[in-house]
C-alpha positions in Angstrom: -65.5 2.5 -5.5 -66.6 2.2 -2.0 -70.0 3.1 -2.6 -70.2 0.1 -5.5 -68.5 -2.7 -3.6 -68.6 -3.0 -0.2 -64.8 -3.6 1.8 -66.2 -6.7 3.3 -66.6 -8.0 -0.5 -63.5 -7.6 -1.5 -61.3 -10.1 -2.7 -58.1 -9.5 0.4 -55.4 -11.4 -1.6 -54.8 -11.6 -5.5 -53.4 -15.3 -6.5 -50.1 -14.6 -8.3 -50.4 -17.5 -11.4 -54.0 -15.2 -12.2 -51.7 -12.0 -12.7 -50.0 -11.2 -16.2 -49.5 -7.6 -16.0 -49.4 -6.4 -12.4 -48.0 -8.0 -9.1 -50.2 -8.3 -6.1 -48.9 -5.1 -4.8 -49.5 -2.9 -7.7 -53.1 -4.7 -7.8 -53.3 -3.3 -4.0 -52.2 0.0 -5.3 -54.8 0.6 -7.7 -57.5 -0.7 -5.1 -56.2 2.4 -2.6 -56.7 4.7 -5.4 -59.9 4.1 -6.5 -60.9 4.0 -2.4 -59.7 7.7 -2.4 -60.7 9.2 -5.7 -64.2 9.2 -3.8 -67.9 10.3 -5.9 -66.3 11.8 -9.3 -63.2 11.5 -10.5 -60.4 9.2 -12.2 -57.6 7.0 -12.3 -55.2 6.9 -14.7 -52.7 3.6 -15.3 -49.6 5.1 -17.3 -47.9 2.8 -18.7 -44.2 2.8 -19.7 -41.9 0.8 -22.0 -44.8 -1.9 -21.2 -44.3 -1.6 -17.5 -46.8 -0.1 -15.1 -45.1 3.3 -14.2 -47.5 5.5 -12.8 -51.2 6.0 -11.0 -52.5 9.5 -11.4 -55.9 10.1 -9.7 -57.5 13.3 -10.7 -60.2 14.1 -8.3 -63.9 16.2 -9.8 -66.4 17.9 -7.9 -69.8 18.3 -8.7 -70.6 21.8 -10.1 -74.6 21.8 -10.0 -74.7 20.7 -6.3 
């Protein structure tokens, strides 16, 4: 994600009545692990019993370089 938006173009706070799902923290959360899944990769939201209980990030590397 860092090389899409720049850090100085991101939104710092997330106004709680514009959340449904997530809290501002788990909004933060998600934002830190799309910073470290770098070039390739993914993040995974798991959700359980309709409550956010997991972020896996599963990290790829680029075979033909």
């Amino acid at each position: 994600m860092n090389d899409l938006v720049p850090k100085s173009a991101r939104q710092e706070s997330v106004p709680n009545d514009s959340l449904t799902f997530l809290n501002p923290q788990q909004v933060a959360r998600i934002d830190r692990a799309l910073d470290k899944v770098g070039q390739f990769g993914e993040v995974r939201l798991v959700v359980v019993k309709g409550r956010l209980r997991f972020i896996q990030i599963m990290h790829s590397e680029d075979v033909e370089s």
